[in-house]
C-alpha positions in Angstrom: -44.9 -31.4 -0.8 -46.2 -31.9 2.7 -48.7 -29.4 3.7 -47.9 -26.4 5.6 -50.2 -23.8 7.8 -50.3 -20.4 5.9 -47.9 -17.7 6.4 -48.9 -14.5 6.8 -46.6 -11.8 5.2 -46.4 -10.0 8.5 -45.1 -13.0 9.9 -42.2 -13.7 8.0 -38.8 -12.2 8.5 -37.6 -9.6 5.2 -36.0 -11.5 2.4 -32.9 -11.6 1.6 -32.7 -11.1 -2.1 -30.5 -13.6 -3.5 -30.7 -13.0 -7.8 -29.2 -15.8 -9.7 -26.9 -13.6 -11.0 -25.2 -10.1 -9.7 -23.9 -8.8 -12.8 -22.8 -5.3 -10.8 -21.5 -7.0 -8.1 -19.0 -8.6 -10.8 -17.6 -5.1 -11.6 -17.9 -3.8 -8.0 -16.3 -7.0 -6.7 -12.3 -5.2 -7.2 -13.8 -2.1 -8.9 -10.4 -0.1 -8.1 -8.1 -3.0 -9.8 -10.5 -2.8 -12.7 -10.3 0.5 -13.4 -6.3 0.6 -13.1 -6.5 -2.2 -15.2 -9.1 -0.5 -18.5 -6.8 3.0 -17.9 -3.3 1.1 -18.4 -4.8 -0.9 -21.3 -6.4 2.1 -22.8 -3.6 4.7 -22.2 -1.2 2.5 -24.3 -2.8 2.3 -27.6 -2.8 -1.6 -27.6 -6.9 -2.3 -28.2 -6.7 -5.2 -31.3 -4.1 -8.4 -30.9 -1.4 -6.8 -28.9 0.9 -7.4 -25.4 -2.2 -8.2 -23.1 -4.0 -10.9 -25.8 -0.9 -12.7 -25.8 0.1 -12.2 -22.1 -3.5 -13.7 -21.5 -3.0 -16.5 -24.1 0.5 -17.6 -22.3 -0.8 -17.6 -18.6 -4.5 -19.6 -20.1 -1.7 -22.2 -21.7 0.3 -22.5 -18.3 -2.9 -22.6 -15.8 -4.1 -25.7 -18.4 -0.5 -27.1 -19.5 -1.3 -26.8 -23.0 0.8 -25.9 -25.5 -1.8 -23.4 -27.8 -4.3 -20.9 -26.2 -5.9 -18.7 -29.1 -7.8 -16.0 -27.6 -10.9 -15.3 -29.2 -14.2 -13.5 -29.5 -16.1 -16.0 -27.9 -16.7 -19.2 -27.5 -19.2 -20.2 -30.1 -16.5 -19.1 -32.8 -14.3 -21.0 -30.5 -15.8 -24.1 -31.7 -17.2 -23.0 -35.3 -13.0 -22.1 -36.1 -11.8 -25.4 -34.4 -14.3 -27.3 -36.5 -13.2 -25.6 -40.1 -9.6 -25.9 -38.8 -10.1 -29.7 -38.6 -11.2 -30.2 -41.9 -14.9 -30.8 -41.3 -17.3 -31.1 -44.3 -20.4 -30.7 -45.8 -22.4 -33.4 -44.5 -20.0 -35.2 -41.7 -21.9 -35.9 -38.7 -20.7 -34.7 -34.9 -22.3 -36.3 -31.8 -23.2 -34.5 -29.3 -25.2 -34.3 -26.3 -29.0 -32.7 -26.3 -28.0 -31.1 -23.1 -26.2 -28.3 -24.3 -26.5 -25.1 -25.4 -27.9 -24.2 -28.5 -23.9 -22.8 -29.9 -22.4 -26.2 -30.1 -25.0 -27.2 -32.2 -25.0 -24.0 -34.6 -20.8 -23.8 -34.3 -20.9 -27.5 -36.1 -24.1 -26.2 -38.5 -21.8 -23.4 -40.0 -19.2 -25.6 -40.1 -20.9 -27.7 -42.9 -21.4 -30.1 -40.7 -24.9 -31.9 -38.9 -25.6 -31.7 -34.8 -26.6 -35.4 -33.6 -28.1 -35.0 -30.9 -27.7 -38.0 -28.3 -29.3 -39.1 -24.8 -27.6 -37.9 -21.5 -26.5 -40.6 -18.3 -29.2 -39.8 -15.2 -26.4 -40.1 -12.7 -24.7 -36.9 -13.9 -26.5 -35.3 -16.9 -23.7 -35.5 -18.9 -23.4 -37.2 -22.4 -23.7 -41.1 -22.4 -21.2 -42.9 -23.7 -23.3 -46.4 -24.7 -25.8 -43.8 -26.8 -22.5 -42.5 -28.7 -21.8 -45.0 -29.9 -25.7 -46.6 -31.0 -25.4 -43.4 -32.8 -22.7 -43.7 -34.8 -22.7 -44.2 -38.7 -20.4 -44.1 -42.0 -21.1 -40.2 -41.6 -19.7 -39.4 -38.4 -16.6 -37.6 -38.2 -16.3 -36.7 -34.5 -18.0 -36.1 -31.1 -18.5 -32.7 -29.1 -18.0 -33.3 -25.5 -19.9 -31.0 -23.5 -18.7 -30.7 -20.2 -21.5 -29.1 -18.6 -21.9 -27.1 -14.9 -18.4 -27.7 -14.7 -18.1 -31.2 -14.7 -15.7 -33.3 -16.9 -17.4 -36.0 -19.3 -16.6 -40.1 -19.0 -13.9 -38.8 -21.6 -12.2 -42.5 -20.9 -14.7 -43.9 -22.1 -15.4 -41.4 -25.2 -12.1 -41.4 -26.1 -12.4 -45.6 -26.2 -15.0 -45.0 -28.9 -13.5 -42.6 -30.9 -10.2 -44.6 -30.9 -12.4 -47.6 -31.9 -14.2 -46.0 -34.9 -11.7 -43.7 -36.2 -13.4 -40.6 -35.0 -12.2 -37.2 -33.7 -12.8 -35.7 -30.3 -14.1 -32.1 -29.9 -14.3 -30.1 -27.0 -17.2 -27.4 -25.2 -15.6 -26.6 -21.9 -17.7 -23.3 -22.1 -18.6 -23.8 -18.3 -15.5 -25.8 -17.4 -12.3 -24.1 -17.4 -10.5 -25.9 -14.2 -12.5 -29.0 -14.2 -10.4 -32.0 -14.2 -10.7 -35.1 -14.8 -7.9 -37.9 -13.4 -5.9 -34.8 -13.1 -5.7 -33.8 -16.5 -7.8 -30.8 -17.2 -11.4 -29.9 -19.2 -10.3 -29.4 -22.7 -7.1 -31.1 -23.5 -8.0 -34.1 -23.9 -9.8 -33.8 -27.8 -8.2 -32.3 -30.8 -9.0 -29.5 -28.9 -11.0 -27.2 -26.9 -13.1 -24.2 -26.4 -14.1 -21.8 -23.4 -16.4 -19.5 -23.0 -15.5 -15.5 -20.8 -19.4 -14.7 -20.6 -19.5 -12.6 -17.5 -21.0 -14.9 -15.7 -18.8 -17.7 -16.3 -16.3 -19.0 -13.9 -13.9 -17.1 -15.4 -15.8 -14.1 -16.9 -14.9 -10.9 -18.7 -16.9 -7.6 -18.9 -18.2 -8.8 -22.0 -17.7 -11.3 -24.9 -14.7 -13.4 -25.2 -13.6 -17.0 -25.8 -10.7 -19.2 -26.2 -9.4 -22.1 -27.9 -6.6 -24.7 -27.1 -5.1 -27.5 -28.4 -1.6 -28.8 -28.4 -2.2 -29.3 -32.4 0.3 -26.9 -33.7 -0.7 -26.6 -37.2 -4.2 -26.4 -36.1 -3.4 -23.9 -33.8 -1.6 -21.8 -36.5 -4.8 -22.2 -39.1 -7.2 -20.7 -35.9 -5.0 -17.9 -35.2 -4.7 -17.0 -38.6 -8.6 -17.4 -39.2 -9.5 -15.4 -36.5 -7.6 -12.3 -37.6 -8.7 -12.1 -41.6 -6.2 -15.4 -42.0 -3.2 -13.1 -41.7 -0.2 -14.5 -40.9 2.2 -13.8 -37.3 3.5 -10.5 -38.7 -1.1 -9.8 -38.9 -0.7 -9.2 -42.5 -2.6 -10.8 -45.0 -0.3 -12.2 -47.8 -0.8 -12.3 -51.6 -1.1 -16.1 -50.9 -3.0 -16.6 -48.0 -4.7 -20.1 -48.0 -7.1 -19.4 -45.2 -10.1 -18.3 -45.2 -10.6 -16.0 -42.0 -12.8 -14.0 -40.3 -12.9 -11.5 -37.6 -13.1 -13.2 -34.2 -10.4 -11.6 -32.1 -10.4 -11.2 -28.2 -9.5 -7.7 -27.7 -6.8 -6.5 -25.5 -9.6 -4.9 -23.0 -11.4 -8.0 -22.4 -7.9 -10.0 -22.6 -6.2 -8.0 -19.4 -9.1 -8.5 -16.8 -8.8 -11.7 -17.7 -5.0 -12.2 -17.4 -5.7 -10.2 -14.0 -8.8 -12.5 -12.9 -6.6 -16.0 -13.9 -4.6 -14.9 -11.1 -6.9 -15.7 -8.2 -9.4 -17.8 -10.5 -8.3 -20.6 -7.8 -10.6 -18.8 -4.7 -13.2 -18.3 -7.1 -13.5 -22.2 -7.7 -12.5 -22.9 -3.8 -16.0 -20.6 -3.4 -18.2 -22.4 -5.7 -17.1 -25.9 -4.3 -17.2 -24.8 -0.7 -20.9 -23.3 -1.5 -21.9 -26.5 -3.6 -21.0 -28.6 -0.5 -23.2 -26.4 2.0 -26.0 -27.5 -0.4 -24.6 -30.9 -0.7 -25.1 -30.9 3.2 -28.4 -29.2 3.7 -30.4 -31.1 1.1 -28.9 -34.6 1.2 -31.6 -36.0 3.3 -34.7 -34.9 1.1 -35.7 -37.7 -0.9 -37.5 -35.3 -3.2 -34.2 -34.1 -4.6 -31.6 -35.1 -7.0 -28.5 -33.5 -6.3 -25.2 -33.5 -8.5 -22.4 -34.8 -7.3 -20.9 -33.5 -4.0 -17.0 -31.7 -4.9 -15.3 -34.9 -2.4 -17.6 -37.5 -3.4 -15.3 -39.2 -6.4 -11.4 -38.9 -6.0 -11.3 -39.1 -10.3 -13.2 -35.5 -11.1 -12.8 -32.1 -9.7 -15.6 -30.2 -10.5 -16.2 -26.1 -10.8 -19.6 -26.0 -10.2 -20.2 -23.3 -12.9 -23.5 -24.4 -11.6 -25.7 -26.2 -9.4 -28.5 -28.1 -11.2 -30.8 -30.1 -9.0 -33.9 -32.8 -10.0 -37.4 -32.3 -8.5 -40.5 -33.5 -10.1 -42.4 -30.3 -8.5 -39.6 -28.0 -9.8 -42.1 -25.8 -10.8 -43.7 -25.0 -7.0 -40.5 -24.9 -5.9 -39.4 -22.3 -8.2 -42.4 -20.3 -7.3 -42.0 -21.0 -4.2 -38.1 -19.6 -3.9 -39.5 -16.6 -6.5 -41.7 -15.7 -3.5 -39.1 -15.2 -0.9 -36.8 -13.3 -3.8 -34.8 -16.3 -5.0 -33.8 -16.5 -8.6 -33.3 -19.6 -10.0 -32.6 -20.7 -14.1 -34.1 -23.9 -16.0 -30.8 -24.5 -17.8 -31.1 -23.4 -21.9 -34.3 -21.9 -21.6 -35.6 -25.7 -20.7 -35.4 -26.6 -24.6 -32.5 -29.4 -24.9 -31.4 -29.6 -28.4 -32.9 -32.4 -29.6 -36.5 -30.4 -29.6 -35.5 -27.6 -32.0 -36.9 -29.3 -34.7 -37.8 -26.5 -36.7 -33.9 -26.4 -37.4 -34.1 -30.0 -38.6 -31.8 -31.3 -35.5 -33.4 -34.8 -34.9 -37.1 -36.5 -34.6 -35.9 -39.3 -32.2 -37.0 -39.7 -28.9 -34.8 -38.7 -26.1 -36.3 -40.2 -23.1 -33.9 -39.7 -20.2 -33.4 -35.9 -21.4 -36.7 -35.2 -21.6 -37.4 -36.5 -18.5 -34.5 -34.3 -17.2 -35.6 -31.1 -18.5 -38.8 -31.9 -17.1 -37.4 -31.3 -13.0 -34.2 -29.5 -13.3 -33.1 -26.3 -11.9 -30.6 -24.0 -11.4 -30.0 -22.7 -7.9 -28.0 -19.7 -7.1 -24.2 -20.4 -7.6 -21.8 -18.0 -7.8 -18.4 -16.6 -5.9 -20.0 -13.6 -5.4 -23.1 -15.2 -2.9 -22.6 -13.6 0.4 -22.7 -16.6 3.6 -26.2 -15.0 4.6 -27.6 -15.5 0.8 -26.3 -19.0 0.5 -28.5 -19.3 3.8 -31.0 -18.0 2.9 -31.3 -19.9 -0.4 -30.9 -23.2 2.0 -33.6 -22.3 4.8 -36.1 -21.9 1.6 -35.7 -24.9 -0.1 -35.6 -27.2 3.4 -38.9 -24.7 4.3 -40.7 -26.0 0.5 -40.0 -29.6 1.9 -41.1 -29.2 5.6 
């Protein structure tokens, strides 16, 4: 960083706060509508599995033209439900990338199965085809493509590999519900896949919830039977019930602000792209910074931009730097990618490239909810850092 003359405090214009994250202004946002919405829901009786779980369910299946959307408690069960459902074992291995969070990892764990972690692709942090497939052995019954800030995997290629080796193809589109690839959409193109309702998510509820989808029928019976106790469509269990299920069910609360939300889910994505490209345009000059991809800068992906992850190698004085003038920013997973919770026996090898990733990268402020004179100000701070 170039040196700069000191600023005195008196000197400087007030902040404007920009936090990473408004969680009130997610409630405040269309306050009004959500109240209507929590009195209707509450007023009929219908909290567990009734009208507004599968209303959700068929307007998630349309928005993604998939035949199966299973709503559920959230996204981690999501996974560990799809996993069971497609006959994982003790033992099989599943590939996956070390940038991701912790869940995918513990949803294939509980499955019986074993997390390999593998090394990311610089250009866009997303898993690398070429070490898929040095990672593959006799043991290795699928890969967990992790679409991550909203942007869809080289799934082309993946899905060349998989088809080559006999392997299935699982999806985490926690932070990618919209994000397309050729046209076709973040989690349809494995057996299936999951998505996460986290409140800040893209698509986010006012707590937990989750989904899974899959144009599998049979599979997508088996998950909606094991998310209810493995009862069957009439939600009784009977005498010879051949699942075993759990409880994992999106309730009807969570499942009609989303329903309501899906409606104008298309602004919040037109919001996130339109702020990603003000970035894209402010920072593009500054050598000292990786950006992702811009949202018009490859006609093959549409990305969400559930966030906005940039490289620097003095991340850390320019985090300090932002803190200073009120900025929040996020190292992605805590800055641990999986590969390094050895304690849980994940992997020993070397991970070079996402090492060296989780050594610059940051989160800036990305959200619908960023007000023109935040996104500013988040702007004007960084291009001050690099004056």
């Amino acid at each position: 960083m170039a040196a700069t003359a000191p600023v005195r405090l008196l000197d400087r214009a007030p902040a404007i706060e920009v936090p990473f994250f408004d969680w009130k202004a997610l409630y405040e946002e269309r306050s009004e509508d959500y109240l209507r919405i929590i009195h209707e829901t509450a007023s009929s009786g219908g909290f567990i599995l009734q009208a507004a779980v599968e209303e959700f369910e068929r307007k998630l299946a349309g928005y993604l033209g998939v035949r199966h959307a299973i709503g559920l408690s959230d996204c981690t069960n999501a996974m560990l439900l799809g996993l069971r459902a497609s006959g994982v074992r003790p033992g099989d291995e599943i590939i996956l990338p070390a940038h991701a969070f912790i869940a995918a990892a513990q949803a294939i764990h509980f499955a019986g199965g074993i997390p390999v972690p593998v090394d990311l692709e610089e250009g866009d942090g997303l898993i690398d085809p070429d070490a898929v497939r040095a990672a593959i052995t006799r043991r290795t019954r699928g890969v967990m493509a992790v679409h991550v800030n909203g942007r869809v995997c080289a799934m082309d290629a993946l899905r060349s590999i998989a088809d080559e080796h006999g392997l299935e193809i699982y999806e985490d589109a926690a932070q990618a519900l919209g994000a397309k690839l050729d046209g076709q959409a973040a989690g349809v193109f494995g057996r299936w896949g999951a998505f996460s309702f986290y409140p800040s998510k893209t698509l986010g509820c006012f707590g937990d919830g989750g989904a899974l989808v899959t144009n599998d029928d049979e599979l997508a019976a088996t998950v909606t039977a094991m998310r209810n106790h493995g009862a069957g469509p009439d939600k009784s269990i009977a005498p010879d019930c051949a699942v075993w299920g759990t409880n994992a069910r999106l309730d009807n609360l969570q499942a009609a602000i989303l329903a309501y939300k899906l409606g104008w889910y298309g602004e919040t994505i037109r919001r996130r792209r339109a702020i990603a490209s003000r970035y894209d345009a402010a920072f593009r000059a500054i050598t000292a910074l990786n950006l992702p991809p811009a949202p018009k800068s490859a006609e093959r992906h549409f990305d969400i931009f559930q966030n906005y992850e940039i490289r620097c190698e003095e991340r850390d004085a320019l985090r300090a730097h932002l803190s200073d003038r009120e900025i929040g920013t996020i190292v992605q997973w805590g800055g641990t990618p999986l590969h390094r919770f050895q304690a849980l026996g994940l992997t020993q090898q070397q991970l070079p490239r996402t090492d060296r990733f989780f050594e610059t990268c940051l989160l800036l402020p990305m959200n619908h909810l960023l007000r023109d004179e935040q996104v500013e100000a988040v702007i004007d701070a960084v291009l001050e850092f690099f004056e």
